[in-house]
C-alpha positions in Angstrom: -88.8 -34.7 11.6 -87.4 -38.1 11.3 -84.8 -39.8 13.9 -81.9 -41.6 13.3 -82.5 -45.0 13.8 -79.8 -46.0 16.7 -80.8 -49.1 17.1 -80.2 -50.1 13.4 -77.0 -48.8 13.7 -76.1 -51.1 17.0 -77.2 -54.1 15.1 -75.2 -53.3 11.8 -72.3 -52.2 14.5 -72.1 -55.9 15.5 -72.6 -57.8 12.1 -69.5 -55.0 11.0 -67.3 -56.7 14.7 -68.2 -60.1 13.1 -67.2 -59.6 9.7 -64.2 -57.1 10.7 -63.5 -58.5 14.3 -64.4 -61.7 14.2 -66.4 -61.6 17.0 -66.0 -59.1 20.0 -70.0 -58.1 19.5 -70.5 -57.2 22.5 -67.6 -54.8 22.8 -68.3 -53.3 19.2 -71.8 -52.7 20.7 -70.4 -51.3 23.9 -68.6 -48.8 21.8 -71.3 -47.9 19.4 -73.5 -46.8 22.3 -70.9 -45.3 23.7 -70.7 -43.5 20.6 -74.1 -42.2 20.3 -73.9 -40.4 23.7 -71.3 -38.5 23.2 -72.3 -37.2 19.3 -76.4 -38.0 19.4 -76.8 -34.4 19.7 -74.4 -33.2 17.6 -75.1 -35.0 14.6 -78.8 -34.6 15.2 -78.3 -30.6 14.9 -76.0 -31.2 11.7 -78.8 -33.4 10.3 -81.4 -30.7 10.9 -79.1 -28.2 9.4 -79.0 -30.4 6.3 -82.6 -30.4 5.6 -83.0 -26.6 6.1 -80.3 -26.3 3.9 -77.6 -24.6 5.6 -75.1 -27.1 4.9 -74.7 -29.6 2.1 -74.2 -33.6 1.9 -71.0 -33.4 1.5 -70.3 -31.1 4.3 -72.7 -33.2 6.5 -70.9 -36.1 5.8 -67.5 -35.0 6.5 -68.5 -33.3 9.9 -69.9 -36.7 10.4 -66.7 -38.7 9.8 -65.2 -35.9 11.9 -66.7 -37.4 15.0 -64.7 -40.7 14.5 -62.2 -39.1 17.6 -65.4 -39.0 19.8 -65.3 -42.9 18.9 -63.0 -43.8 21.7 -63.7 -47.6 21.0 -62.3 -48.0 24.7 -64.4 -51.5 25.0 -62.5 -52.9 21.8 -59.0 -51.5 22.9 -59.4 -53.4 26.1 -60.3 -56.5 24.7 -56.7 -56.3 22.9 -57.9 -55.7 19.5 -55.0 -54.3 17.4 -55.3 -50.6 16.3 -55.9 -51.0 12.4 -58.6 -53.5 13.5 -60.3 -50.9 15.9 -59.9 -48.3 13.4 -61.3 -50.4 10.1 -64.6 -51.3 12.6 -64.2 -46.9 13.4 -64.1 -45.9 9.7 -67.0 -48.5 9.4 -68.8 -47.5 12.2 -69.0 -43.7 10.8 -70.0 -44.6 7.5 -73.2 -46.9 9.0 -74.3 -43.6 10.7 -74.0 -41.4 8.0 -76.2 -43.8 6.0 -78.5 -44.1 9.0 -78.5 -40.7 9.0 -79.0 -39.9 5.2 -81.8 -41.9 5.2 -83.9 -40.4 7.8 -84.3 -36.9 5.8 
């Protein structure tokens, strides 16, 4: 069984603050991990369920995206960011770990 590679995702999570954010890396980072302890698990289980074939890409995906609430992005909100900033860096955030995840079936 393959893993999602985490720490791929942290390091596209901070190009995305610099290209989105500009800047607040460290923050973006915070948040990513942040991220992964709260849906690890989760989207670990979905993943498996994926290659056994119990659900499809599409469904993956969108209970993938779903997890964006679990994305609390506290790090970035106290740093002042403005909302559609924090949630453009989200969207983008959830769309780097479905990739991630795609790619380690």
């Amino acid at each position: 069984m393959a893993n999602i590679d985490w720490n791929e995702i942290e390091k596209q999570a901070a190009t995305l603050a610099r290209t989105i954010l500009g800047g607040f890396v460290q923050q973006a980072t915070n948040d990513a991990q942040a991220f992964r302890v709260r849906a690890e698990q989760q989207i670990a289980s979905w993943l498996q369920e994926l290659r056994d074939g119990e659900i499809t890409k599409k469904n993956f995906e969108s209970l993938v995206r779903g997890e964006r609430d679990l994305a609390e992005m506290n790090a970035l909100k106290q740093a002042g960011l403005a909302h559609a900033a924090v949630d453009a860096f989200t969207s983008g955030l959830m769309e780097i770990v479905v990739t991630a995840a795609l790619a380690a079936i």
